[in-house]
Backbone as CSV, one residue per row, in Angstrom:
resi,resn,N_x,N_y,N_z,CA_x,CA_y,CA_z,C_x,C_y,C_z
1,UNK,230.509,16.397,-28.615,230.649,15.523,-27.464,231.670,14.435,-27.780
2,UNK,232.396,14.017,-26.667,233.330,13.008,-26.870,232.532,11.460,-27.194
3,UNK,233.359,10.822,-28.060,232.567,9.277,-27.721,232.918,8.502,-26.583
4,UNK,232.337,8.030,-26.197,231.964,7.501,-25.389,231.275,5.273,-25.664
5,UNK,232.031,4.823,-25.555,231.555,3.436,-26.134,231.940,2.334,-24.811
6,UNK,231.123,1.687,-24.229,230.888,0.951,-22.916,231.658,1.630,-22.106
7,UNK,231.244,3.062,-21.584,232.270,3.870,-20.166,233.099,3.957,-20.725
8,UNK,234.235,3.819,-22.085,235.321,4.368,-22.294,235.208,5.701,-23.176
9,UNK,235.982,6.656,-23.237,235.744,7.730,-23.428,237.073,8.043,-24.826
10,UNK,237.027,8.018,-25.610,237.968,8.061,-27.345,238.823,9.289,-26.932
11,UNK,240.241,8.949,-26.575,241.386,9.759,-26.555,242.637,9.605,-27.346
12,UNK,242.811,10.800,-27.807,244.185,10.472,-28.981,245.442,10.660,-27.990
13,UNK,245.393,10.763,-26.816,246.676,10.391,-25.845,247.077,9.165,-25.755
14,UNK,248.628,9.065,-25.830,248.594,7.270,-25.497,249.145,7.223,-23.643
15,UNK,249.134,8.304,-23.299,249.502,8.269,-21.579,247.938,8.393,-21.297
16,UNK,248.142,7.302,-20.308,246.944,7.578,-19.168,246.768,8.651,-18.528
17,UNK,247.622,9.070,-18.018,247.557,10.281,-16.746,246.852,11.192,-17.551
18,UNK,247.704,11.427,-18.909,247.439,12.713,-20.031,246.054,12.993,-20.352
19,UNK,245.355,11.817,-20.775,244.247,11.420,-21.042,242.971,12.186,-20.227
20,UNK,243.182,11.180,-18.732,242.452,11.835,-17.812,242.455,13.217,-17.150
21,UNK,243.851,13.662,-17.266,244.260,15.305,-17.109,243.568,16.163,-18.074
22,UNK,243.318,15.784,-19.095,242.858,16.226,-20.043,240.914,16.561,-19.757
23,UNK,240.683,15.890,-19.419,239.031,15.528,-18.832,238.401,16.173,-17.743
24,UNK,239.330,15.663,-16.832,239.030,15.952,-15.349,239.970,17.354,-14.721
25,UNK,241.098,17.769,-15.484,242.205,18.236,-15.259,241.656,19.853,-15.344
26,UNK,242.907,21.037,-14.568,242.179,22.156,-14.360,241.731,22.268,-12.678
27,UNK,241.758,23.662,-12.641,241.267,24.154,-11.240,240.011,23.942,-10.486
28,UNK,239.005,23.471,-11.506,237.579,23.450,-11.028,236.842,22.463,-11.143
29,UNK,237.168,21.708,-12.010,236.298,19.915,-12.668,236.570,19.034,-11.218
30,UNK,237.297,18.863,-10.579,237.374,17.694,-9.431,236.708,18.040,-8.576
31,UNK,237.015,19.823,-8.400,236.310,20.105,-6.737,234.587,20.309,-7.005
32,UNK,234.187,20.322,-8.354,232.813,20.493,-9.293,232.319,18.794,-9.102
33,UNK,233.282,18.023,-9.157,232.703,17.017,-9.213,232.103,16.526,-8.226
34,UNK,233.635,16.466,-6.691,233.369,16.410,-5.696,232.125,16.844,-4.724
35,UNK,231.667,18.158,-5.344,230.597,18.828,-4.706,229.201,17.517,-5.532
36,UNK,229.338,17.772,-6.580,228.071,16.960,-7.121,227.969,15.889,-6.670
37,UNK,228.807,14.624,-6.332,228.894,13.598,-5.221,228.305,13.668,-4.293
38,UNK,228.774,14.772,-3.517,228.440,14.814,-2.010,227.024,15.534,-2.527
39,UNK,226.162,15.548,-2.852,224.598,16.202,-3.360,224.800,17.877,-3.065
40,UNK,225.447,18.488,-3.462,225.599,19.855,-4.048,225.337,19.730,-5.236
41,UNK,224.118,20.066,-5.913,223.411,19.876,-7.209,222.980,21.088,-7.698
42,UNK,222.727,22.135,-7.100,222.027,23.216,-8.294,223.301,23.873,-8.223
43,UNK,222.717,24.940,-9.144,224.138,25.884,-9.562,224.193,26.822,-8.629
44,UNK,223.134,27.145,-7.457,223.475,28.535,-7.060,224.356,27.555,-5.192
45,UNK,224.014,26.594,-5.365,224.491,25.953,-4.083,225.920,25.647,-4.635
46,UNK,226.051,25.077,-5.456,227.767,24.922,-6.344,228.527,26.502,-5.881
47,UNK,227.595,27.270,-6.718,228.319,28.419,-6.675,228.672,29.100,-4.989
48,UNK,228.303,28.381,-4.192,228.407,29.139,-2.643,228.995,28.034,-2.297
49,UNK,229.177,26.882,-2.595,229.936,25.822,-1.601,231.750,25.884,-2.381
50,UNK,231.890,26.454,-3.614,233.112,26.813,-4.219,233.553,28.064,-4.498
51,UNK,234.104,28.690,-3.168,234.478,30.087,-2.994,235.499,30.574,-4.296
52,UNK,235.600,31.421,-4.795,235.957,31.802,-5.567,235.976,31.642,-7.159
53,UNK,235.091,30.609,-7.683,234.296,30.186,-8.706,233.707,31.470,-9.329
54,UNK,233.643,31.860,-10.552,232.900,32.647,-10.955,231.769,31.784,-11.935
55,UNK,230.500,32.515,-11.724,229.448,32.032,-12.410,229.856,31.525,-14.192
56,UNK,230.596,32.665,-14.808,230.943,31.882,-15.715,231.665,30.762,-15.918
57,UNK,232.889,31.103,-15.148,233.593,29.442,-15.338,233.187,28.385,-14.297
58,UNK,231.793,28.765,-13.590,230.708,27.406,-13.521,230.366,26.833,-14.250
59,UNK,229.791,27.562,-15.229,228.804,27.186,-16.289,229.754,26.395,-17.286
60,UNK,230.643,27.183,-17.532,231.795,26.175,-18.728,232.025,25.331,-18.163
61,UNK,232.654,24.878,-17.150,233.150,23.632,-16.214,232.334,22.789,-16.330
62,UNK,230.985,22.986,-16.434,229.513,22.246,-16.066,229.372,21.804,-17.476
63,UNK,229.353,22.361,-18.462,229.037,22.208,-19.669,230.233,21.106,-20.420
64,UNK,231.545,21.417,-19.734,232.283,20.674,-20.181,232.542,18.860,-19.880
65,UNK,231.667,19.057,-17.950,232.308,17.902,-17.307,230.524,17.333,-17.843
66,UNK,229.630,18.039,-18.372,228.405,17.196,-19.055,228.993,16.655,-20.221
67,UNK,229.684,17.198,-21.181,230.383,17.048,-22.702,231.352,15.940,-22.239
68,UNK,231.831,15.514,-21.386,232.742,14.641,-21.148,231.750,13.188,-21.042
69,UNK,230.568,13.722,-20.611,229.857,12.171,-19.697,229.822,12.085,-18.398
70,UNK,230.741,13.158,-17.438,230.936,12.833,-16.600,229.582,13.310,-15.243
71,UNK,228.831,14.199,-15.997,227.610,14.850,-15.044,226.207,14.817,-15.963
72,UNK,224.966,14.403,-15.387,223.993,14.656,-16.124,223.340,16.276,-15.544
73,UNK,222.406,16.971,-16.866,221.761,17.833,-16.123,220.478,17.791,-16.651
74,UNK,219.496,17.801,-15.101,218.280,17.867,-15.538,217.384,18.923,-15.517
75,UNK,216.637,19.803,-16.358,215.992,20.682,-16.470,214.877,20.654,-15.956
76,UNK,214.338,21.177,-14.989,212.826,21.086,-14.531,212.117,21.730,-15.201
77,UNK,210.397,21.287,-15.873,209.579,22.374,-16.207,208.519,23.119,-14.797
78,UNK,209.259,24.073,-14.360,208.476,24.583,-13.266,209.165,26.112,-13.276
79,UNK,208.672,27.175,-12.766,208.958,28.458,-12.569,209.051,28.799,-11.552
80,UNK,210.000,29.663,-11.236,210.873,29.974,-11.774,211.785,28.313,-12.305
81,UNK,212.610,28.422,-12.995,213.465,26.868,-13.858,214.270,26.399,-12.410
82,UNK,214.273,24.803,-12.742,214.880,24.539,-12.013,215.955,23.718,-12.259
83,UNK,217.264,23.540,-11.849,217.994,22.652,-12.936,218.958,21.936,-12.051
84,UNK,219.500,20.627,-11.795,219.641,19.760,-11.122,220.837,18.643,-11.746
85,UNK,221.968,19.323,-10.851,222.949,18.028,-11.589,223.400,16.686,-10.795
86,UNK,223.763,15.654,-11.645,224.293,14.978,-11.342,225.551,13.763,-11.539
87,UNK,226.265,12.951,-11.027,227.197,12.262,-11.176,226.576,10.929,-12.156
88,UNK,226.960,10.641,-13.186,226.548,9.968,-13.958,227.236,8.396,-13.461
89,UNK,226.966,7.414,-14.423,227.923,6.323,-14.162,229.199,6.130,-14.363
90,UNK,229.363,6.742,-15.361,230.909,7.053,-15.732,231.452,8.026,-14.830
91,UNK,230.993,9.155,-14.415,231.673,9.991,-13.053,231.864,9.563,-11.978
92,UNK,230.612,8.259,-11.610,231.137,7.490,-10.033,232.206,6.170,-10.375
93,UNK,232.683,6.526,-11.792,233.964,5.092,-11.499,235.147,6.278,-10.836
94,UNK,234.891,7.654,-10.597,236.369,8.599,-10.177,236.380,8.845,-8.945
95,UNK,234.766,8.469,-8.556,234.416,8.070,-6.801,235.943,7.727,-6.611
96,UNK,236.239,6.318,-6.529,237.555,6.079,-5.678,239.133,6.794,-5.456
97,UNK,239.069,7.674,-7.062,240.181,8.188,-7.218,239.882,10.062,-6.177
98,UNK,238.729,10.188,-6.526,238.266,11.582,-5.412,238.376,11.201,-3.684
99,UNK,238.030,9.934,-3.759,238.369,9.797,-1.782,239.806,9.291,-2.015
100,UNK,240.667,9.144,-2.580,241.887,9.218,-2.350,242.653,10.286,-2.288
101,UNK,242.116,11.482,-2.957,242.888,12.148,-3.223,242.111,13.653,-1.776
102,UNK,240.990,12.905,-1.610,240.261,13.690,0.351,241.827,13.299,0.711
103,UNK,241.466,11.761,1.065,242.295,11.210,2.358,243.612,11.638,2.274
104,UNK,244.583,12.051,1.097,245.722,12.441,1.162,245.566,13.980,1.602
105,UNK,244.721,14.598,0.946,244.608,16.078,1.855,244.119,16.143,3.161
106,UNK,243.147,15.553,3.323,243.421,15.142,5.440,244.819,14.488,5.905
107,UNK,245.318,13.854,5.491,246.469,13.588,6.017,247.620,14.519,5.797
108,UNK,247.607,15.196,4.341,249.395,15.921,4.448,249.058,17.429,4.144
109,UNK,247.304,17.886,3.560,247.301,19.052,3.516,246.883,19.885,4.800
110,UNK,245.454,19.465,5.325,244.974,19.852,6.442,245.711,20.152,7.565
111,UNK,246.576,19.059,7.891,247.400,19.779,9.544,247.879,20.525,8.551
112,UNK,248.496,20.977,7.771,249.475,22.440,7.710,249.044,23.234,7.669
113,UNK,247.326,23.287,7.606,247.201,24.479,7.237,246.647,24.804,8.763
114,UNK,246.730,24.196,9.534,246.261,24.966,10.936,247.325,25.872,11.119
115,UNK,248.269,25.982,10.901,249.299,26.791,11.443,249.191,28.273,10.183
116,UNK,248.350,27.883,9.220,247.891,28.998,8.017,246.976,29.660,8.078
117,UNK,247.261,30.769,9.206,245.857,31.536,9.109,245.110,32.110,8.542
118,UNK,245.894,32.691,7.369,245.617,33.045,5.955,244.434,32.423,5.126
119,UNK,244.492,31.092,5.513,243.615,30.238,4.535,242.196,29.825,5.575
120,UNK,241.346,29.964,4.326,239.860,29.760,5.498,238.995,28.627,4.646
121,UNK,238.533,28.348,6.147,237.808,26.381,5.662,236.645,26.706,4.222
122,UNK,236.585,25.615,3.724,236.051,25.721,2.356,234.762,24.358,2.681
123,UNK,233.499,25.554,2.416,232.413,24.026,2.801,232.590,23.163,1.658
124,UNK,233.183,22.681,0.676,233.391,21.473,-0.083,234.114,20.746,0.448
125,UNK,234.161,20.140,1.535,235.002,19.174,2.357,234.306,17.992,2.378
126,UNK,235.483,16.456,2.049,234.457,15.615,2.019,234.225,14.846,3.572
């Protein structure tokens, strides 16, 4: 696990961007996160609200953005198991940087894609 010492997280990058690209960065950790925000919490609801996700690189994504700090997971003792994630404190300081980066895709991605019929709505919308 990374350290982690008051919310800062020990990176041998000296760029910021690099740093956090490094963490959060990749095809699946933001829109993983995003879902866990908005209370998409178990894995089989993750796995249906992020079309094209495969169960394995759920599970790594999950395992990784827990190894970061950035998600807790809680294990239920009940049967069948039940297991329950969530946005930690350190994951809701990216709250602001995730609705910025909605509001720029409602504004410059969304209208284009009406004219893209090709592409079909994705329930992870915030």
């Amino acid at each position: 696990m990374r350290d982690i010492v008051d919310g800062v997280i020990s990176s041998p990058y000296q760029c910021p961007v690099t740093a956090a690209m490094q963490i959060i960065g990749g095809k699946w950790r933001i829109i993983i996160l995003w879902a866990i925000g908005n209370d998409v919490n178990r894995f089989g609801m993750l796995q249906r609200a992020i079309p094209g996700i495969t169960k394995k690189m759920l599970t790594t994504e999950l395992r990784a953005l827990e190894e970061a700090g950035l998600i807790s997971r809680t294990v239920f003792p009940v049967v069948p198991p039940k297991v329950e994630y969530a946005v930690t404190p350190l994951g809701q300081t990216l709250r602001p940087a995730l609705e910025a980066l909605g509001l720029w895709g409602e504004t410059h991605a969304l209208p284009n894609r009406a004219s893209s019929p090709e592409v079909t709505e994705s329930p992870v919308v915030g």
